[in-house]
C-alpha positions as CSV (number, residue, x, y, z in Angstrom):
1,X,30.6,-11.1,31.7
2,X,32.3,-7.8,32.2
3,X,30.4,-5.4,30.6
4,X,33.3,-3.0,30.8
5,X,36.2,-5.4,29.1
6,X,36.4,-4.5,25.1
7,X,36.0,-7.5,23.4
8,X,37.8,-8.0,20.0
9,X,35.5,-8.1,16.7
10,X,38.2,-11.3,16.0
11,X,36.6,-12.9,19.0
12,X,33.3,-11.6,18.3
13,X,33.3,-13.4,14.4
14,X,34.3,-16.4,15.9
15,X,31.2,-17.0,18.5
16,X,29.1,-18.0,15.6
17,X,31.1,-21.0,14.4
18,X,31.3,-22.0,18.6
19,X,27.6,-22.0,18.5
20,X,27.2,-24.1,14.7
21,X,29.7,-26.7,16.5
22,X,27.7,-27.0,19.9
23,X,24.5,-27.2,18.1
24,X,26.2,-30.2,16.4
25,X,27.4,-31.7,19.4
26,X,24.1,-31.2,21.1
27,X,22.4,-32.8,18.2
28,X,25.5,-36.0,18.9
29,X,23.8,-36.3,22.5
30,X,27.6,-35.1,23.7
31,X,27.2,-33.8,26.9
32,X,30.4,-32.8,27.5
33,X,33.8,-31.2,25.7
34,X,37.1,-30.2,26.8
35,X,38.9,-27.4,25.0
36,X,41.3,-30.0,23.3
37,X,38.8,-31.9,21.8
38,X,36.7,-28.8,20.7
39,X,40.0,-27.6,19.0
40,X,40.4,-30.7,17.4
41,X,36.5,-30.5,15.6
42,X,37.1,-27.0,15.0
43,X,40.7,-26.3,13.7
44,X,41.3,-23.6,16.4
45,X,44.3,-23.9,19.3
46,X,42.4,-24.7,22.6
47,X,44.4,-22.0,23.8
48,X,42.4,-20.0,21.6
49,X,39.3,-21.4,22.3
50,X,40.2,-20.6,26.2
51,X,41.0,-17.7,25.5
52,X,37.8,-16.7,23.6
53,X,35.4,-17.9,26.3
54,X,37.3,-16.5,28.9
55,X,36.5,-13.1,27.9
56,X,33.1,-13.5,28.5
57,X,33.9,-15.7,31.9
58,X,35.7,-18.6,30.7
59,X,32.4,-21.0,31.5
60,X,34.8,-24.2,31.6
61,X,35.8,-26.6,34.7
62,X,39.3,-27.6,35.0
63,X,39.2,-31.9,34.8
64,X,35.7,-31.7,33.2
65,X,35.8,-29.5,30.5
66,X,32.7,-27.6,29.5
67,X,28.9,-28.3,29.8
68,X,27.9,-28.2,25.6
69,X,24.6,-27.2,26.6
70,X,25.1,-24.8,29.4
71,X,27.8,-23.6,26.7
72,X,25.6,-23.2,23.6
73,X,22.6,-21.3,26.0
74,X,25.1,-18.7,26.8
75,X,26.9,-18.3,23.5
76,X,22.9,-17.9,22.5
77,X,22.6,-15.3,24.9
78,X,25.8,-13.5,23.7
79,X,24.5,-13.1,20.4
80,X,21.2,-12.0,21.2
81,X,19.8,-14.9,19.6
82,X,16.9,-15.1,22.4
83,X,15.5,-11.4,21.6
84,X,13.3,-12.3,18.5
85,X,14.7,-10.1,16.1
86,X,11.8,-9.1,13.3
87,X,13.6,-8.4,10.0
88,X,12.6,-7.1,6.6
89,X,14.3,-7.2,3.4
90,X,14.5,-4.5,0.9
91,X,15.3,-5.0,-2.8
92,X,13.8,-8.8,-3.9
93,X,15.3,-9.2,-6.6
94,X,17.5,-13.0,-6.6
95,X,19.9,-11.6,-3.3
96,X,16.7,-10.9,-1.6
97,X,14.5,-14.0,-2.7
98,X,17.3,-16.2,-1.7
99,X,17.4,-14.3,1.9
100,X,13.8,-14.8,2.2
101,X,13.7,-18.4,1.2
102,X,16.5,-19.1,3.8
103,X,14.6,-21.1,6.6
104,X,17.4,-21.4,9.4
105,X,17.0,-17.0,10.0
106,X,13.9,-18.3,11.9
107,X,15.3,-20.9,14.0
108,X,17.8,-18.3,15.3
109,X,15.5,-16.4,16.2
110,X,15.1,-14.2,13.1
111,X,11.8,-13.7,11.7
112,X,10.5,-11.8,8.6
113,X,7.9,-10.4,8.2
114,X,7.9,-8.1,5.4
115,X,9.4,-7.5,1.6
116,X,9.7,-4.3,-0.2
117,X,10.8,-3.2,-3.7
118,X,9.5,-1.1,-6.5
119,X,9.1,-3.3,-9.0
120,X,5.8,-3.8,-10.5
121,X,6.9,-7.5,-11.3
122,X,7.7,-8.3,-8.3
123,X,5.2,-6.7,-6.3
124,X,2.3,-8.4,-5.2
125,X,4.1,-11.7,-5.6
126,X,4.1,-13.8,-2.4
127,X,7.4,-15.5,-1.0
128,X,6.6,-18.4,1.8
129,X,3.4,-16.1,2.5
130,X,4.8,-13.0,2.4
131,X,3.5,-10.3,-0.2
132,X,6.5,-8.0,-1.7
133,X,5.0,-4.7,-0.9
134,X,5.9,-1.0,-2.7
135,X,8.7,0.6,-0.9
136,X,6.0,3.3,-0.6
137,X,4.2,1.8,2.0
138,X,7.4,1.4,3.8
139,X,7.0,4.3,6.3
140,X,4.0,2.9,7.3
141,X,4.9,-0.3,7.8
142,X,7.9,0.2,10.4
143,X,5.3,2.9,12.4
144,X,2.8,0.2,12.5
145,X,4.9,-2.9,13.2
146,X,8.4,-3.7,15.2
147,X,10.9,-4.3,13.0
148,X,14.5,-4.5,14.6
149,X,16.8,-5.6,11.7
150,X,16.4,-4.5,7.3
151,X,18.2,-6.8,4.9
152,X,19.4,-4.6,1.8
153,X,19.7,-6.2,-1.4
154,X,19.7,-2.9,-3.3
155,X,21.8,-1.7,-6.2
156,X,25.0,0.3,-5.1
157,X,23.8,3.5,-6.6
158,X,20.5,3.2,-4.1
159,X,22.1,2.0,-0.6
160,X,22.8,5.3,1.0
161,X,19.5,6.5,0.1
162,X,17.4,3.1,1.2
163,X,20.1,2.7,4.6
164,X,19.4,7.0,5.4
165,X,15.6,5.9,5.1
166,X,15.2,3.0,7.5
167,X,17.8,4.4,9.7
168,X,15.7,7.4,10.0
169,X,12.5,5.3,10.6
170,X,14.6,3.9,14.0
171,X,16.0,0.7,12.8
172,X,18.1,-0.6,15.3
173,X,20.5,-2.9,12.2
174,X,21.4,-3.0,9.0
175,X,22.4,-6.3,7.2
176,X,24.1,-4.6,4.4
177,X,24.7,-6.9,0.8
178,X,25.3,-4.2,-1.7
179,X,29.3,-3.9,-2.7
180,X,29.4,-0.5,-0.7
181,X,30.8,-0.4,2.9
182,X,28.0,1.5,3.9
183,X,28.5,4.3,6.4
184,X,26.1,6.8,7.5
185,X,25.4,9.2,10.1
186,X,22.6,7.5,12.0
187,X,22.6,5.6,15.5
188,X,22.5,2.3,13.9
189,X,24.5,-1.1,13.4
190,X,25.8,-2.2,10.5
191,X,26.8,-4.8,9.5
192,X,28.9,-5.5,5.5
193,X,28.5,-8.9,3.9
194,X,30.8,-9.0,0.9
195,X,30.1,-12.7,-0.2
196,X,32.8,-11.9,-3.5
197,X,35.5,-11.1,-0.8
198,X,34.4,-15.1,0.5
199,X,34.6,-16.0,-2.6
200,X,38.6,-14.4,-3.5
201,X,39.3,-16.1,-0.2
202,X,38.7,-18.9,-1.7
203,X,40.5,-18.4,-5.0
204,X,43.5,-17.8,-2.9
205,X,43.7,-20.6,-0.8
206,X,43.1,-22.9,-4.6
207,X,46.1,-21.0,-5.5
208,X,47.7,-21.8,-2.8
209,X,47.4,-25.2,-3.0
210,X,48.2,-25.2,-6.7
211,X,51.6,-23.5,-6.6
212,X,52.2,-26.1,-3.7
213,X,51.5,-29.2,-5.7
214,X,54.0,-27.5,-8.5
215,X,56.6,-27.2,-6.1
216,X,56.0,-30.6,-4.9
217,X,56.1,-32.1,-8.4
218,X,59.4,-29.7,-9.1
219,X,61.1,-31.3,-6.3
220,X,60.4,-34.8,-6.7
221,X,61.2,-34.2,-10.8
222,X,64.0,-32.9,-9.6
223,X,65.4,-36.2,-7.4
224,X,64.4,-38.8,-10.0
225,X,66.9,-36.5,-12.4
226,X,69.7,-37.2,-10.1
């Protein structure tokens, strides 16, 4: 891969759903793919899907196609999948239990290994063997252990604060899940989820669909008139 060539976050957001489909594949003892056929599974132009690869050297044969497995071990090594991220979550309240409880993190190389809030009823409590420590013992916690990645499951009022905090403690990410698009000054990656943006996504598309059937209905209402 060329270091140097920008790649688009468009390209970036769609490596992910490469690597679900090759696990799949993998798991179908298919050996090999062309870019047609990977289109077909994935709803993507296999121009696209050329076009993708190919900015981080293509990795395809023409008459062959490309090796799934030889495929899938470097879209792993794209996303860093092979580093053995530590995480931590802050705030566990039903965002952050859910996080926690979430077993495939690990298998992608993800592992947590600690909890923090302030909640007297929720600290002390263990979640698959984790104990939900005070966010006072925080500092100590990131001096004492490597953690690369903090999941925050806080309330909007409290991101800035809790993101300035671990970001100052030399957090290399942030997995944001409050509603703010947190920005801040530090050195650090962050990444926004907005699952209710997913979810009016989704609401569109029904609509979509909806004022489609009415239009199909109109129209055949419409010839049975004549």
């Amino acid at each position: 891969m060329d270091t140097k060539k920008k790649v688009s976050l468009a390209v970036i957001r769609r490596l992910p759903r490469y690597f679900r489909y090759l696990s799949d594949l993998l798991q179908m003892d298919i050996t090999r793919i062309s870019s047609k056929e990977l289109s077909a599974r994935m709803g993507i132009t296999a121009s696209q899907i050329r076009q993708d690869l190919n900015c981080f050297g293509g990795f395809g044969q023409q008459g062959y196609g490309y090796n799934v497995e030889s495929l899938y071990k470097e879209i792993s090594n794209i996303l860093g999948l092979n580093n053995d991220y530590t995480t931590i979550i802050i705030g566990a309240g039903h965002m952050g239990q859910a996080l926690a409880n979430y077993g495939n993190f690990e298998k992608r190389g993800y592992k947590l290994i600690g909890i923090f809030d302030v909640n007297p009823e929720l600290v002390g409590r263990k979640i698959k063997d984790i104990e939900i420590s005070h966010m006072d013992t925080l500092e100590d916690f990131i001096k004492n252990n490597k953690v690369d990645i903090a999941m925050l499951s806080v309330p909007f009022e409290q991101t800035r604060c809790v993101a300035d905090k671990v970001a100052g403690l030399g957090i290399k990410g942030l997995w944001n899940f409050s509603p703010m698009d947190l920005k801040i000054s530090y050195d650090v990656v962050i990444e926004n989820v907005h699952l209710s943006d997913s979810l009016m996504v989704l609401g569109y598309k029904i609509n979509e669909k909806l004022k489609e059937s009415k239009q199909q209905k109109t129209i055949k209402t419409s010839k049975h008139s004549k």
